[in-house]
matplotlib code that plots the C-alpha trace (Angstrom):
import matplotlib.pyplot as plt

x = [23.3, 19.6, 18.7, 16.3, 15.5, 14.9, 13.2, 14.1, 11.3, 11.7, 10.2, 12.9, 15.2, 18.7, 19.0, 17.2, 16.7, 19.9, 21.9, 20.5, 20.6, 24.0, 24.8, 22.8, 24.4, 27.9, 28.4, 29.2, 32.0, 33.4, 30.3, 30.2, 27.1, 24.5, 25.2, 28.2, 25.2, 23.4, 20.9, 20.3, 19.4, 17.4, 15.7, 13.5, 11.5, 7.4, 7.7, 11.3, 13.5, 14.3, 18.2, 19.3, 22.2, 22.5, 22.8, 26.4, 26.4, 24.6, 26.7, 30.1, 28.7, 28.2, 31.5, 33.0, 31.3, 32.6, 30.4, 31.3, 29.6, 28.4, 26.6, 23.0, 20.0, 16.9, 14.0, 10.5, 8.8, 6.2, 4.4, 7.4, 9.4, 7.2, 6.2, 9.2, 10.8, 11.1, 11.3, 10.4, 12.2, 10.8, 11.7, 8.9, 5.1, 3.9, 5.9, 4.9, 1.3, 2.1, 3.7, 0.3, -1.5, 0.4, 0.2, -2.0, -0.9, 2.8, 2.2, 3.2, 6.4, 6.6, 8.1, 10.1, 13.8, 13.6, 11.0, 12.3, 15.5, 13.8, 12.1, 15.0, 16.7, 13.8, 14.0, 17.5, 19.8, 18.9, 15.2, 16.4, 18.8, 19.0, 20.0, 23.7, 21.7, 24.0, 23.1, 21.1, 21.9, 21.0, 18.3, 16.5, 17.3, 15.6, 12.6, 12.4, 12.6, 9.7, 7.7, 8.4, 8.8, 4.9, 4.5, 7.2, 5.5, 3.4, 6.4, 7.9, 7.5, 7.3, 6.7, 4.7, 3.9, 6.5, 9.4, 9.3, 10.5, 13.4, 13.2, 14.5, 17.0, 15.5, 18.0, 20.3, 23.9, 26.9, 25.6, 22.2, 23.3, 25.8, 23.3, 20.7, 23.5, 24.5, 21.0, 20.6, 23.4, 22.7, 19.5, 21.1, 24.0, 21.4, 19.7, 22.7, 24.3, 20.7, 21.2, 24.5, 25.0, 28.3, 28.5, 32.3, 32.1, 28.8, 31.2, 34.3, 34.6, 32.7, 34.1, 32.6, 30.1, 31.0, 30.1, 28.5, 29.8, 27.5, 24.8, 26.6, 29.6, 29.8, 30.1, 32.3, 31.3, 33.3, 30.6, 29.1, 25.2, 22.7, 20.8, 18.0, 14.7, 14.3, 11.3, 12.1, 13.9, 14.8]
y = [-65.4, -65.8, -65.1, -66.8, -66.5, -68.9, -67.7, -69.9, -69.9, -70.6, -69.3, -66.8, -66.7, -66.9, -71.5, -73.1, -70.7, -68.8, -72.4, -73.0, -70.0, -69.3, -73.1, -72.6, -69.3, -70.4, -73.7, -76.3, -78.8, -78.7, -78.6, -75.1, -72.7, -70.9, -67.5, -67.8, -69.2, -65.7, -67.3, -65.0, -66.6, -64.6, -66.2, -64.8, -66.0, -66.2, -64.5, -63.5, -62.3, -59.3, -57.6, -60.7, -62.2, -66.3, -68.3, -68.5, -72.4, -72.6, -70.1, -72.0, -75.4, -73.9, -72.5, -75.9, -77.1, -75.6, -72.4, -68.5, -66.7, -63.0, -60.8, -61.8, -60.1, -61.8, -60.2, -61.6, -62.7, -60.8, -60.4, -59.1, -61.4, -64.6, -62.9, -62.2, -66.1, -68.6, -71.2, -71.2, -73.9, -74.0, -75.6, -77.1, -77.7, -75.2, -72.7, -73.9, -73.2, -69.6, -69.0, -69.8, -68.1, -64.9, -65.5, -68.6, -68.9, -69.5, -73.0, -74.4, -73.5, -74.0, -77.6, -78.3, -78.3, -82.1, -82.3, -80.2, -82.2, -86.0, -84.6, -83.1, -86.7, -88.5, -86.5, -86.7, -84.2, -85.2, -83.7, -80.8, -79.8, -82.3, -85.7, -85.4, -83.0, -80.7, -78.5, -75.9, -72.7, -73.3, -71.0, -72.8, -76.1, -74.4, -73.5, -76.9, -78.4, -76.1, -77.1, -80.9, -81.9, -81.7, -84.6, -86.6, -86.9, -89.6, -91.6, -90.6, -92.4, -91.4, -92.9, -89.9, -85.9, -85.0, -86.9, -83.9, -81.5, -80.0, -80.1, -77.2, -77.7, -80.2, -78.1, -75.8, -77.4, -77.8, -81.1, -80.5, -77.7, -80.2, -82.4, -80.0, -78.5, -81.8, -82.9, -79.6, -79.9, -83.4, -82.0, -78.6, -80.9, -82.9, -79.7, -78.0, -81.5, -81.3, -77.9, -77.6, -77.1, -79.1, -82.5, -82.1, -80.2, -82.8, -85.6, -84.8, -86.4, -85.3, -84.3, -87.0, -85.9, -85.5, -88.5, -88.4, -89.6, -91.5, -89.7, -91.0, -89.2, -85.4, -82.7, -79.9, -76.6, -73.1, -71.7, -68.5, -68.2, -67.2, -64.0, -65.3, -66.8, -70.8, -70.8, -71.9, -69.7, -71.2]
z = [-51.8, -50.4, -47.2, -44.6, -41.1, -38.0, -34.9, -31.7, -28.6, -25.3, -22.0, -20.2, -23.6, -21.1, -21.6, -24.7, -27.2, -26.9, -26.6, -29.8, -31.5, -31.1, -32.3, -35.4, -35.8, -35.4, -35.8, -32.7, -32.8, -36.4, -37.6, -39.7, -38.9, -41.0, -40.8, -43.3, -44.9, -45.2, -42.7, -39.8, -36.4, -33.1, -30.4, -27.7, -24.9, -24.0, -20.9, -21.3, -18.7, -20.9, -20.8, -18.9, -20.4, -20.7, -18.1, -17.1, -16.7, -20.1, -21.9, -20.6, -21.4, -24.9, -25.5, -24.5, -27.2, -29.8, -30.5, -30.1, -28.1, -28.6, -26.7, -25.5, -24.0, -23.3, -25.9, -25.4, -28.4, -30.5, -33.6, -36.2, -35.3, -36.0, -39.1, -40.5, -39.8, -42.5, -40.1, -36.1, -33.8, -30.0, -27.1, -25.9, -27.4, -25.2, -26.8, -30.6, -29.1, -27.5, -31.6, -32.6, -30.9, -32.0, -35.3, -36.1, -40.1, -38.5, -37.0, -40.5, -39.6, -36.0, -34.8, -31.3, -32.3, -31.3, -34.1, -36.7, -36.0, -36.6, -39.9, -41.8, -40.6, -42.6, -45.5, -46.0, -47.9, -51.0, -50.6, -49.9, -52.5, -55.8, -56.4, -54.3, -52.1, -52.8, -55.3, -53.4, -51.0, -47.7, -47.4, -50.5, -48.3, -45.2, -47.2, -48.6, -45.3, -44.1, -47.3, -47.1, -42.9, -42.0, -44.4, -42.8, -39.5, -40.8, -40.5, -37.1, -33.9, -31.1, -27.7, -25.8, -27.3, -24.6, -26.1, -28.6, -26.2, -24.8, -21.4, -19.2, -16.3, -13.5, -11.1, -11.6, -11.5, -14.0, -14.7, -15.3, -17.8, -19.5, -19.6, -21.4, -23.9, -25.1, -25.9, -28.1, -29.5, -30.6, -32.4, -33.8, -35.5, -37.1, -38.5, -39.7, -41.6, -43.4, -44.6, -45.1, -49.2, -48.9, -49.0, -48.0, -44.9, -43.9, -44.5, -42.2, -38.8, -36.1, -32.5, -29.8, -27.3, -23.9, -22.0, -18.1, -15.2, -13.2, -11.0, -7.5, -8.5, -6.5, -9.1, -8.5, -9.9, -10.5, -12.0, -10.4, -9.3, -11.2, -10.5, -12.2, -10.4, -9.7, -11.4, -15.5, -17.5, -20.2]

ax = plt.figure().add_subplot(projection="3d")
ax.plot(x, y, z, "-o")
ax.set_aspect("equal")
plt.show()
């Protein structure tokens, strides 16, 4: 089996980037994920919040989801670790930029998870693996996807640069981080349908998102407080 590796950015490496790593990693829903794959997922932060674990209200919205959790610590990005990536997924453009300037040859691979999500979605499966888009492992698929997304973005619209990013927690609440998981996990699905070798696991139903409540109705939380500054973490 071949092997790959994606790098996942964010700023404090305890919301985004650990939310979507450990959905890549694992799968969300019954959607399968890519370590079974031989693909091996890490994330860390810009200006991590190093040995903190995930943010409790993240890390439960993403076990209702569907995902196993492991252990996390926050790990702040550097060098090795963009180097050795086949594929880097940020949350924001500001952290595609901070990639950059690390290692400048590794913007070819950098794109927002929003991003990276749109492009394998224009491609299609069949791009990345044969005629039934099925024929390839899924770290050929990843590569492929690396190789062949820049050129897609010719075609993409969008209505401002910021719509490519994931934004970060406007407050921190139960709904706020529902609110965040469910939009990565809308993007992570995407990716992993795209580079899933099997048309057969691609094609079963999918569990329904969660759907909001308005904002006028109270939320209730049992969550505990973060120990972790109000300024962004994630």
């Amino acid at each position: 089996m071949d092997t790959a590796t994606i790098l996942v950015v964010c700023t404090g490496n305890v919301r985004r980037s650990p939310a979507i790593e450990a959905m890549l990693r694992e799968g969300v829903g019954q959607v399968g994920g890519l370590a079974r794959h031989g693909i091996t997922v890490i994330s860390a932060g810009s200006e991590a919040l190093e040995g903190h674990d995930m943010d409790p209200m993240i890390a439960s919205e993403v076990a209702l989801a569907g995902t196993r959790l492991t252990r996390h610590q926050a790990y702040r990005l550097d060098v090795e670790d963009i180097q050795r990536a086949d594929l880097i997924i940020t949350a924001e453009r500001s952290h595609r930029s901070e990639v950059a300037r690390l290692v400048p040859s590794a913007v070819k691979r950098t794109f927002t998870i929003v991003e990276i999500a749109a492009l394998g979605d224009l491609l299609g499966r069949a791009a990345l693996g044969g005629p039934t888009g099925s024929e390839a492992d899924a770290a050929t698929r990843l590569r492929t996807l690396v190789r062949l997304a820049p050129l897609q973005k010719a075609r993409r619209r969008i209505r401002r640069p910021a719509d490519d990013d994931l934004l970060d927690l406007r407050k921190r609440s139960p709904r706020e981080a529902r609110r965040l998981v469910t939009e990565a996990r809308g993007h992570v699905e995407s990716l992993l349908r795209v580079l899933e070798p099997s048309l057969s696991l691609v094609n079963r139903p999918q569990r329904p998102l969660p759907t909001f409540a308005s904002s006028d109705e109270p939320t209730e939380s049992t969550q505990p407080r973060s120990v972790h500054s109000a300024r962004s973490a994630g």
